[in-house]
FITOR-223769 format. One line per 8 residues: number of its first residue (from 1); their letters; for each residue x negated, y negated, z of C-alpha. Coordinates in steps of 0.25 Angstrom, whole numbers, plus 5000, padded with zeros to 4 digits. Layout:
NUM> a> X:Y:Z | ...
# end
This chain:
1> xxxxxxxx> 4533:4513:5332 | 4540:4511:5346 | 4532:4512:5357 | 4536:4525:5365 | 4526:4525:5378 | 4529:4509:5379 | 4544:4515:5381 | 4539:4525:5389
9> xxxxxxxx> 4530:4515:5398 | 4544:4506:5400 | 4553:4520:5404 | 4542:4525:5414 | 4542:4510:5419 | 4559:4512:5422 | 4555:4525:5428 | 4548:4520:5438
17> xxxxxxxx> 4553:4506:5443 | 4567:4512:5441 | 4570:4496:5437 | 4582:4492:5442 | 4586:4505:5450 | 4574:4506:5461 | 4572:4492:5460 | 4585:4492:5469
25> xxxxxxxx> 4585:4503:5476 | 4578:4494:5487 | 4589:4487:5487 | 4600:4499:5489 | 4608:4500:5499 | 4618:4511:5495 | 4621:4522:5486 | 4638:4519:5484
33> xxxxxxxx> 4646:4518:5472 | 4647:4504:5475 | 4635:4502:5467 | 4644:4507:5453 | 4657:4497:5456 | 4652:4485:5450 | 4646:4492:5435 | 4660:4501:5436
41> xxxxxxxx> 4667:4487:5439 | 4660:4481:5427 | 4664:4491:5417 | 4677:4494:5420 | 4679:4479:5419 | 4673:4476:5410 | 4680:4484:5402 | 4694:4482:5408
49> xxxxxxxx> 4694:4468:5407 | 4690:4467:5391 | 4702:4477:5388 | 4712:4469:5396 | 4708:4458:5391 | 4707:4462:5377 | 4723:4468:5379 | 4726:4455:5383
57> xxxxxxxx> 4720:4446:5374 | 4732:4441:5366 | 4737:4437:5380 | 4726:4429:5383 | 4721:4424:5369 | 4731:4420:5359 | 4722:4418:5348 | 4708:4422:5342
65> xxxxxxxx> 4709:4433:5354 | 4695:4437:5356 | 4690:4452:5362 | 4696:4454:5376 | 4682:4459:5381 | 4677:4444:5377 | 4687:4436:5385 | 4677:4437:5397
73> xxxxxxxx> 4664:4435:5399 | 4660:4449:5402 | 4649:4446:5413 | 4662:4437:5422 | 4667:4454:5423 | 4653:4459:5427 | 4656:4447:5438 | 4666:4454:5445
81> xxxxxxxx> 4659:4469:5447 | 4648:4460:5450 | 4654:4453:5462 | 4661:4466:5467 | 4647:4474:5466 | 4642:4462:5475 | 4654:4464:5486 | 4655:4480:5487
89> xxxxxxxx> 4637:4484:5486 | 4632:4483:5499 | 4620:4473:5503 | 4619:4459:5505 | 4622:4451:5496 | 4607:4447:5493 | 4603:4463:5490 | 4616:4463:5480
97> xxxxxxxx> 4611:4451:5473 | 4596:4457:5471 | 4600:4469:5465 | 4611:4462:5456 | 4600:4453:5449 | 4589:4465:5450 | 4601:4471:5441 | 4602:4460:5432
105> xxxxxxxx> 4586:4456:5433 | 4583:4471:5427 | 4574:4472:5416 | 4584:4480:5407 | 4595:4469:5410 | 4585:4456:5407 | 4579:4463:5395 | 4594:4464:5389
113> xxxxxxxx> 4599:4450:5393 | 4587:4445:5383 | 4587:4455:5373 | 4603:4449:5372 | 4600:4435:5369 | 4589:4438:5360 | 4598:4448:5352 | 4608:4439:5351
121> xxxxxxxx> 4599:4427:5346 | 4595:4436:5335 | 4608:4441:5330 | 4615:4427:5331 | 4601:4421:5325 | 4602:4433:5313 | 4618:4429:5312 | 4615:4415:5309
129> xxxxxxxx> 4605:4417:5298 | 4616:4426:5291 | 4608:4439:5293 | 4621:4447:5295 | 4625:4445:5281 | 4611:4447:5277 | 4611:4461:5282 | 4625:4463:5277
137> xxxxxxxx> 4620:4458:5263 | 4608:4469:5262 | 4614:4479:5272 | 4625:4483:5265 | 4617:4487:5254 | 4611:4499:5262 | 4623:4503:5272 | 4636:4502:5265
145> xxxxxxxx> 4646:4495:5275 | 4655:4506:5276 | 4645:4515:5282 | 4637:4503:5290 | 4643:4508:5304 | 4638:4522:5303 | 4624:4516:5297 | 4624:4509:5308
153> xxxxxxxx> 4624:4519:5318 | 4613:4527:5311 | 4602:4515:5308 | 4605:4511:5324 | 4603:4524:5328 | 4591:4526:5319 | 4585:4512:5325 | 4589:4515:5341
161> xxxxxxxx> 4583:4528:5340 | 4569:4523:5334 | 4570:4510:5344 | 4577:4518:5356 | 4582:4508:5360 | 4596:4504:5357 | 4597:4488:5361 | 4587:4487:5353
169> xxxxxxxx> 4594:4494:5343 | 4607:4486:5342 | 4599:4474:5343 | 4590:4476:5331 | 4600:4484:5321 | 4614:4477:5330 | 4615:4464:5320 | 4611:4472:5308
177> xxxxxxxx> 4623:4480:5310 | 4633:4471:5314 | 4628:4460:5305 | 4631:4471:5293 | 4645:4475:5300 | 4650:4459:5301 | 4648:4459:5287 | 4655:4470:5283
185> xxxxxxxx> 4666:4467:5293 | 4664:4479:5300 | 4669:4484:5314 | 4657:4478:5322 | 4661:4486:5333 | 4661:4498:5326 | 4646:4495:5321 | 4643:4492:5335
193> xxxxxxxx> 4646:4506:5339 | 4639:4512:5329 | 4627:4502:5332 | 4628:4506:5346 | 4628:4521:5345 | 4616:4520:5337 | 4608:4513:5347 | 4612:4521:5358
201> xxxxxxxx> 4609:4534:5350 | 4596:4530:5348 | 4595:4525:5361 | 4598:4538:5367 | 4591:4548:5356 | 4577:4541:5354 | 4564:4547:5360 | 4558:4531:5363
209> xxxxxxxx> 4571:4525:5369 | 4571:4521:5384 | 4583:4531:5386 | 4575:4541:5381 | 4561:4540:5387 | 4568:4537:5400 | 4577:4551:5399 | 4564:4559:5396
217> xxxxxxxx> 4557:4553:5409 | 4567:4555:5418 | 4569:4569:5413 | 4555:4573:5410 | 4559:4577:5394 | 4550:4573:5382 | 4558:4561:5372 | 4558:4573:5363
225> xxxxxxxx> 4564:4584:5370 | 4574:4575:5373 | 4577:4569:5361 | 4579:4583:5355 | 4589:4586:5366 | 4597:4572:5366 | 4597:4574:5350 | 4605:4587:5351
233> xxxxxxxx> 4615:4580:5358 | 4618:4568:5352 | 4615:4573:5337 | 4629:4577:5336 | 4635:4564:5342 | 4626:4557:5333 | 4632:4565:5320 | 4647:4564:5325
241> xxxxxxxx> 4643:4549:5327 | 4637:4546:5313 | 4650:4554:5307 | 4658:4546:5312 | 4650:4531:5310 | 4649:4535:5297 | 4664:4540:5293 | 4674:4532:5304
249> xxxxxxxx> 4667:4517:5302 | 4666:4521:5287 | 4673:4507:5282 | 4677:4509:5268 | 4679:4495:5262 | 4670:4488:5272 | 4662:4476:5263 | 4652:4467:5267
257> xxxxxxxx> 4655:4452:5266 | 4641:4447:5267 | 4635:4437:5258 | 4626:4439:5246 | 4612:4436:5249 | 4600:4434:5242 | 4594:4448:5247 | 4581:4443:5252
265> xxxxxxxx> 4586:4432:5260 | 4595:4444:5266 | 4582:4453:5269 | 4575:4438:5276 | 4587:4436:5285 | 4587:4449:5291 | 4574:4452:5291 | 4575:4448:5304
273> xxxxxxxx> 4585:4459:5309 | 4574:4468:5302 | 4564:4463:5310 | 4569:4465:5324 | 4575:4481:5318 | 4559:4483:5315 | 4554:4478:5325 | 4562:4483:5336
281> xxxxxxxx> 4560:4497:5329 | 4545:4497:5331 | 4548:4495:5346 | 4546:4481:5347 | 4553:4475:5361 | 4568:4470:5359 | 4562:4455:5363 | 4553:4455:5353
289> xxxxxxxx> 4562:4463:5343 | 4573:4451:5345 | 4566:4438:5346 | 4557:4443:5333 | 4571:4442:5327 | 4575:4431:5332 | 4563:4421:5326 | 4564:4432:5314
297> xxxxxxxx> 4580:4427:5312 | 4575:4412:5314 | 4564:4412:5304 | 4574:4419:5294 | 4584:4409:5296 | 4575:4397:5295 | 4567:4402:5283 | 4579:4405:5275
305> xxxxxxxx> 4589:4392:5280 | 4600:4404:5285 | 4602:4394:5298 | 4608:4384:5288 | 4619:4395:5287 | 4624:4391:5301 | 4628:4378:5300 | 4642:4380:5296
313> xxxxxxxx> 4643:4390:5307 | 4650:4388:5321 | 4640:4388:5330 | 4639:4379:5339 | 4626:4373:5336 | 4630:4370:5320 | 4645:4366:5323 | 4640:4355:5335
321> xxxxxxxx> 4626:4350:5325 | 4628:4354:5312 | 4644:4355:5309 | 4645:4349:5295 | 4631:4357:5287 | 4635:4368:5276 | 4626:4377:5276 | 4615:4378:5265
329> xxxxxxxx> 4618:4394:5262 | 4607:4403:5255 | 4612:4416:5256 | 4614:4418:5242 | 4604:4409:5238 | 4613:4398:5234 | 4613:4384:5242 | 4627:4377:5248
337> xxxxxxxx> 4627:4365:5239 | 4633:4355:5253 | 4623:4365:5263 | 4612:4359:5272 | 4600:4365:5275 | 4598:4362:5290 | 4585:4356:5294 | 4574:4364:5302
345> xxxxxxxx> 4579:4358:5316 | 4592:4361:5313 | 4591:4378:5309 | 4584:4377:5322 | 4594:4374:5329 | 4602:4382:5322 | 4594:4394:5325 | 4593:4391:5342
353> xxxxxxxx> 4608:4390:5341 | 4608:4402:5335 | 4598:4410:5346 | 4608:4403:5356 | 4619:4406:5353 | 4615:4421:5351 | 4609:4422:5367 | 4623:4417:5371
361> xxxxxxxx> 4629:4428:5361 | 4622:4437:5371 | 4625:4429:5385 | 4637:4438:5387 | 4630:4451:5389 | 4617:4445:5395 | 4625:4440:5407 | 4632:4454:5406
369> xxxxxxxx> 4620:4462:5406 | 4615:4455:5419 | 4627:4456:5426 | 4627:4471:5423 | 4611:4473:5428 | 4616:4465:5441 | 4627:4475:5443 | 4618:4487:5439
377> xxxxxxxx> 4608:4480:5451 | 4620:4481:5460 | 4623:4495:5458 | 4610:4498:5459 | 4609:4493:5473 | 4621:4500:5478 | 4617:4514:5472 | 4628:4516:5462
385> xxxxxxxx> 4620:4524:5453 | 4615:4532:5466 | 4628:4535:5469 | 4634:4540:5456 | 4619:4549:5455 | 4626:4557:5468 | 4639:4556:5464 | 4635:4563:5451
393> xxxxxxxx> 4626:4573:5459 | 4636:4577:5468 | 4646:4581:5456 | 4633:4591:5450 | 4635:4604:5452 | 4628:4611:5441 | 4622:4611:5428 | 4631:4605:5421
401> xxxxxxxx> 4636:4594:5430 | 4622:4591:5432 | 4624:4585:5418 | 4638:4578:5417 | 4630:4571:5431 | 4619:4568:5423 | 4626:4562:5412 | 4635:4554:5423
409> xxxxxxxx> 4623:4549:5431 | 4616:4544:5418 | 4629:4539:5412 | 4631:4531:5426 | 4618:4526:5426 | 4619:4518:5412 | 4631:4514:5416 | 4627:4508:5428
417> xxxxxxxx> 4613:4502:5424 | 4619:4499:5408 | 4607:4503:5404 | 4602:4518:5400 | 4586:4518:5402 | 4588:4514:5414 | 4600:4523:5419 | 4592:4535:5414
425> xxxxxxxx> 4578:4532:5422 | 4586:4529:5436 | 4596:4542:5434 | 4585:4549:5426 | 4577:4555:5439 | 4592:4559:5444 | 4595:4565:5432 | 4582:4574:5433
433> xxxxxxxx> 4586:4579:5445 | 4598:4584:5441 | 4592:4589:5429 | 4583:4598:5437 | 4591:4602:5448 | 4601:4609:5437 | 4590:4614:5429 | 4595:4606:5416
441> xxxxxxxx> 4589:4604:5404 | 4581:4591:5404 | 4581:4587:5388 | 4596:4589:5389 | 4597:4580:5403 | 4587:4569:5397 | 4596:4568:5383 | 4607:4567:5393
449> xxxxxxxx> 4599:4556:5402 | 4599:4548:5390 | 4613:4551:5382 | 4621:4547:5394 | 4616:4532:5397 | 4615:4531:5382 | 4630:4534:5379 | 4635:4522:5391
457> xxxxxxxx> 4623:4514:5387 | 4630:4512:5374 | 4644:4512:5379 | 4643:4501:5392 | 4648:4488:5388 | 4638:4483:5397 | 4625:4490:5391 | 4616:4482:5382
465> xxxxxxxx> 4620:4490:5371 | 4634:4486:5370 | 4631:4471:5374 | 4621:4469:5363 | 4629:4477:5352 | 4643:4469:5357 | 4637:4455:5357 | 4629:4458:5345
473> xxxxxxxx> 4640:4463:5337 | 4650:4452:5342 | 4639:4441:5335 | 4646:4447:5322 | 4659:4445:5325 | 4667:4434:5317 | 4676:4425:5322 | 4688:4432:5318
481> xxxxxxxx> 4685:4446:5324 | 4686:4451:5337 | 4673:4453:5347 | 4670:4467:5349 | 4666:4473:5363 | 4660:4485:5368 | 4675:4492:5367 | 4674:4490:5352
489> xxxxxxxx> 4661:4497:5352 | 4664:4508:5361 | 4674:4512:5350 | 4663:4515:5340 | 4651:4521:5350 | 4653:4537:5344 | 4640:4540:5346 | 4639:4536:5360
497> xxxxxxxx> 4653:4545:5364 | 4648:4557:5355 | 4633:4556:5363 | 4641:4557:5378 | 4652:4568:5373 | 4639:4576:5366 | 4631:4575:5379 | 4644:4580:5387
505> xxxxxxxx> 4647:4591:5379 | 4631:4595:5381 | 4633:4596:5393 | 4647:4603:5396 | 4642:4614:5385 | 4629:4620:5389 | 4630:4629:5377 | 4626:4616:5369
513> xxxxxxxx> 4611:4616:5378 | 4610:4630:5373 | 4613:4626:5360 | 4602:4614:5357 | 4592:4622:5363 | 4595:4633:5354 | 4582:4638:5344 | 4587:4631:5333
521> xxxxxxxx> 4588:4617:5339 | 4573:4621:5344 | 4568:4622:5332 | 4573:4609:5326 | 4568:4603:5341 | 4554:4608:5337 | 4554:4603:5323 | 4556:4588:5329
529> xxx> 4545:4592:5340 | 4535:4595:5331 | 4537:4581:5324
# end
């Protein structure tokens, strides 16, 4: 069983310290819009420069032309609203720097940067001992591939909304389902979507995510109460959504080309990927969870000789030490005839090669994600989430205003602090006030507290969601097919675009209100109380 009130313990924690928001409020010099330019900078160029550059791209390569969104090393952008942010928020220059490392420094921020590397030692580690078409192998047994994208939207979901969390959703079930997709040469991107709005729609729906406990606090709601309201809303989304995973990415004549394998060297060499799914399903920490599969992944590869598989590979490690060894395969049982079995020495080697060059998989977004708690640290210090909270006040005339302000103030807030626990206990007090001084429904404000930073927590290129899911499905990714970036996965993220046009339409349409609290949705409501 996950553990509820150590949750609950964390949540009241954030509550009170306010983290990285009243941390600097010492520091504050200002409530201006200033404090916004540099996030709104990044975005927009961010995005900017990946399509120019991806238009451009025959111009610039002629061959073996690679994603535009690659061509640059996205924490050099993050450098230029970075230096601007510095020249237009007021304060010495010493004050500025504080708050930029408090940013980057944060909790949140350092605990993603580590959970990164470790992920990506443990997919490149699982990779190299052939656990892919392992999976593939048995997998397919199960889940047919034609239907495997809309399967994995319902086991993702399933698994995020018994974790709540989604990280550590896509981390645990992430290389199962890309692993399956390489091998049957389906659209990672597409799977990624469908991986992503699974995680977020457990994320957003379950009673013992952070998101959730956090909204009940800051709104004063039970987790149930809550849940029952948050699940008239999305249900229809989450219906539309599964219609249409299960029917568009239906592939008729998609085939698997993994190899045969003995089946119970298959079920050893992805125990581990089992291993880390339970365990991160009891509620065990994501270290734990991750470095239990990385030794997991090493003892598998070492007691069933699948690092000897990797010598013929270009790696750099194999192709400088070991570039004229055929691998001794025993996948089907059979023995290369010319193979070598390396020595002890050398599988280790083989094995830190592999760990490394799974951190450095990872470096890219681990710079990005410090860059960006800088910047949230910056506008932090200049009051730009202040300043849009009066703006958004000013424009509140009534009821229903109050609500399109709230769905503003909390969608600002995740994209401002890209990350949506935190943005709802800063804005959560806010939101209360609202909530009270236009008499509205508090189950229907905290479903809406938590739907909003859910939806752009998903969608933001530069949240941890899309970072992990990207450079995790990029790991799959063969030589002769193109990268995929967050643009290929916003293109698949249905749930995520039904769940915000379901939440408006909640809102323009008071009828609706009237309409879920009507008898019969009590009585259905009562059933699951009394449970």
């Amino acid at each position: 069983m996950i553990n509820v009130p150590k949750k609950q313990k964390k949540v009241e924690k954030l509550l009170q310290e306010q983290t990285l928001t009243t941390n600097l409020l010492d520091l504050k010099k200002e409530v201006s819009f200033r404090g916004l330019v540099p996030l709104l900078l990044f975005v927009i160029l961010f995005i900017l420069v990946g399509i120019i550059l991806d238009i451009f791209k025959q111009e610039i390569f002629s061959k073996n032309n690679p994603m535009g969104f690659y061509l640059i090393f996205a924490p050099i952008i993050i450098l230029i609203p970075t230096i601007i942010g510095f020249l237009i928020i007021k304060g010495n220059f010493t004050t500025k720097l504080n708050a930029f490392l408090k940013g980057s420094a944060d909790q949140n921020i350092l605990i993603m940067v580590f959970i990164y590397l470790l992920s990506g030692s443990f997919a490149q580690l699982m990779n190299i001992i052939g656990a892919s078409s392992a999976i593939a192998f048995l997998g397919f047994k199960v889940i047919p591939p034609a239907i495997l994208v809309g399967g994995v939207f319902l086991i993702s979901a399933i698994i995020s909304t018994a974790m709540g969390t989604s990280v550590g959703t896509i981390v645990a079930f992430g290389p199962i389902a890309f692993g399956m997709a390489a091998q049957a040469n389906l659209n990672l991107a597409m799977v990624g979507g469908a991986l992503l709005c699974g995680a977020m729609f457990g994320d957003d729906l379950s009673v013992i995510s952070d998101t959730a406990i956090a909204s009940c606090r800051t709104q004063d709601v039970t987790p149930q109460s809550r849940f029952l309201f948050n699940w008239k809303i999305l249900i229809f989304a989450a219906i539309i959504t599964i219609i249409l995973f299960f029917t568009v990415t239906y592939v008729k004549y998609a085939k698997v080309n993994s190899e045969r394998w003995i089946w119970w060297r298959a079920l050893l060499t992805i125990l581990p990927f089992f291993v880390v799914l339970v365990v991160a399903l009891c509620g065990v920490n994501v270290f734990i969870v991750l470095i239990s599969g990385i030794f997991g992944a090493i003892i598998v590869g070492f007691s069933l000789s699948q690092f000897n598989q990797w010598v013929t590979a270009t790696g750099d490690l194999t192709s400088s030490y070991l570039p004229s060894l055929t691998p001794a395969r025993m996948l089907n049982g059979s023995l290369n005839p010319n193979g070598h079995f390396l020595s002890g020495l050398d599988k280790f080697l083989v094995a830190t090669d592999a760990i490394k060059n799974g951190m450095l998989s990872m470096a890219e977004i681990a710079f990005l994600a410090l860059f960006t708690g800088g910047l949230a640290g910056l506008s932090e210090l200049s009051g730009g989430l202040e300043w849009a909270t009066e703006k958004i006040n000013q424009k509140i005339k009534g009821k229903k205003s109050a609500q399109f302000g709230i769905a503003t103030l909390t969608s600002v807030a995740d994209i401002a602090l890209a990350n949506n626990t935190i943005a709802i206990i800063v804005v959560g007090p806010m939101v209360k006030e609202i909530r009270q001084k236009y008499d509205l429904n508090k189950n229907k404000i905290a479903a809406f507290v938590s739907i909003f930073p859910a939806v752009f927590q998903g969608l933001i290129p530069y949240g941890a969601q899309m970072l992990i899911l990207v450079s995790m499905a990029n790991n799959y990714v063969t030589s002769n097919q193109t990268p995929i970036s967050f643009l290929d996965v916003w293109k698949y993220a249905w749930y995520l675009y039904l769940l915000f046009f379901s939440a408006i339409i909640f809102i323009s349409f008071n009828s609706l209100e009237r309409y879920l609290t009507a008898s019969w949705w009590k009585g259905i409501t009562n059933i699951f109380r009394k449970k």
